[in-house]
C-alpha positions in Angstrom: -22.9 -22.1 34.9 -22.1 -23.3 38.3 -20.9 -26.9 38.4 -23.1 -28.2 41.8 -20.6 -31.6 42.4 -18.6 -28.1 43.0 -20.1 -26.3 45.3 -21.4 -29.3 46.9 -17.9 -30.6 47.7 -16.7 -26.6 48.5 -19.9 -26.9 51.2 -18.9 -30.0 52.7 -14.8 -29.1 53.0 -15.7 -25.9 54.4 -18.6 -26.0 56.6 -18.7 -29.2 57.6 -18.5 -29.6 61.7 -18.5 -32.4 64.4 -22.2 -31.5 65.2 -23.0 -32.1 61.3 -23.2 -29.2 57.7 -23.7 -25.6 57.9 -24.6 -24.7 54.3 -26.7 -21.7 55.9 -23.2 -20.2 57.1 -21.6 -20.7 53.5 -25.2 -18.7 51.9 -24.1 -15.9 54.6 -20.2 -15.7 53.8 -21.3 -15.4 50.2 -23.9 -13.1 51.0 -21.4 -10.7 53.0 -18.3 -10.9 50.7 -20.7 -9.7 47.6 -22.6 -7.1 50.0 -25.8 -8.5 49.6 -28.7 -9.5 51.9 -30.5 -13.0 52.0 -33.7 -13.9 53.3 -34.3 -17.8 53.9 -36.7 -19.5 55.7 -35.8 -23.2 57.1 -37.8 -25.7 59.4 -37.0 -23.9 62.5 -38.7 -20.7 61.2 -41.8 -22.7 60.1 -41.9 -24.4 63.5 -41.3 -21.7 65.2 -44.0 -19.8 63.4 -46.4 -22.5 64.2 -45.8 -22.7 67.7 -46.3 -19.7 67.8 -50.0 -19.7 66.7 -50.4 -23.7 67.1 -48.1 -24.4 70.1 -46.5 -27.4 68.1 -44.0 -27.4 65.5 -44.6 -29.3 61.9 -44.5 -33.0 61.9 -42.0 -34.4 59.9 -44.6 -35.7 57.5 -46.3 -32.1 57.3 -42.6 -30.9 57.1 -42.2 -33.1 53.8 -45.1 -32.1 51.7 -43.8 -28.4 52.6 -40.0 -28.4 52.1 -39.3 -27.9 48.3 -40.1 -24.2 48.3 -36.8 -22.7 47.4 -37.2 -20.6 44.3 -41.1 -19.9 44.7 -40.5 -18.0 48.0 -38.1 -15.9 46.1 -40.5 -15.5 43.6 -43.1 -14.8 46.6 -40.6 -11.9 47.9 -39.8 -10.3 44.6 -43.8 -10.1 43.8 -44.8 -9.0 47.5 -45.2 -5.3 47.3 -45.2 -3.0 50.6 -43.9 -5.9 53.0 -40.3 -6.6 54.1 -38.2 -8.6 56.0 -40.5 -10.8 58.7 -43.7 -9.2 57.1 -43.3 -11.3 54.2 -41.7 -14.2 55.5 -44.9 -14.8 57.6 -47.6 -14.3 54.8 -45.0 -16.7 52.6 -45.3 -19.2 55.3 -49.5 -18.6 55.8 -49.3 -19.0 51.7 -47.5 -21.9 51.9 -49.3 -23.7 54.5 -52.4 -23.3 52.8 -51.3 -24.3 49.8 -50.6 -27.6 51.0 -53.4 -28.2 53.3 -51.7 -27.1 56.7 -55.0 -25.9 59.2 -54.0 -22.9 61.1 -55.9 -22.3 63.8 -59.3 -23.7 64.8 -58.7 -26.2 61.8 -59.1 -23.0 59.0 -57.1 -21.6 56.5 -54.6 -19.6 57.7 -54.9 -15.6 57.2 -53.3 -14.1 54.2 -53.3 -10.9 55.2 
């Protein structure tokens, strides 16, 4: 069982910077030493997703009623058939956004599909 005071502490020694924490570097170390590939989604990819079709990023209240997704995304991914990569990341984020009441654009629900 991992012990997460642990890792958390591991994290912080080892990735920690001037500018602030990179625990997304210490995912991709792991990821590289065990040869294994991670998909992740973070705000940046949700705002950048929604500029994209909204030309605005989440607010930071939006961003808060959306952020706990870790292990039902990976749960999205493994039950996804057909897409990869981006492909499923974006209908993730569409089922996601819906999900908590996020209007795409013109106010509806976004597209799953």
């Amino acid at each position: 069982m991992i012990n997460d005071k642990a890792v958390h502490q591991f994290v912080r020694d080892r990735y920690s910077t001037p500018e602030g924490r990179n625990p997304l570097q210490a995912i991709r170390d792991i990821a590289r030493l065990y040869g294994i590939a991670v998909a992740y989604l973070d705000r940046k990819v949700f705002d950048s997703y929604l500029d994209d079709h909204l030309s605005r990023p989440l607010t930071d209240e939006e961003w808060a009623r959306i952020s706990n997704f870790d292990s039902e995304y990976d749960e999205f991914v493994d039950a996804t058939p057909g897409p990869t990569g981006s492909d499923v990341s974006s209908e993730f984020i569409r089922y996601w956004l819906n999900k908590h009441g996020i209007p795409g654009p013109d106010g509806e629900k976004w597209s799953e599909s």
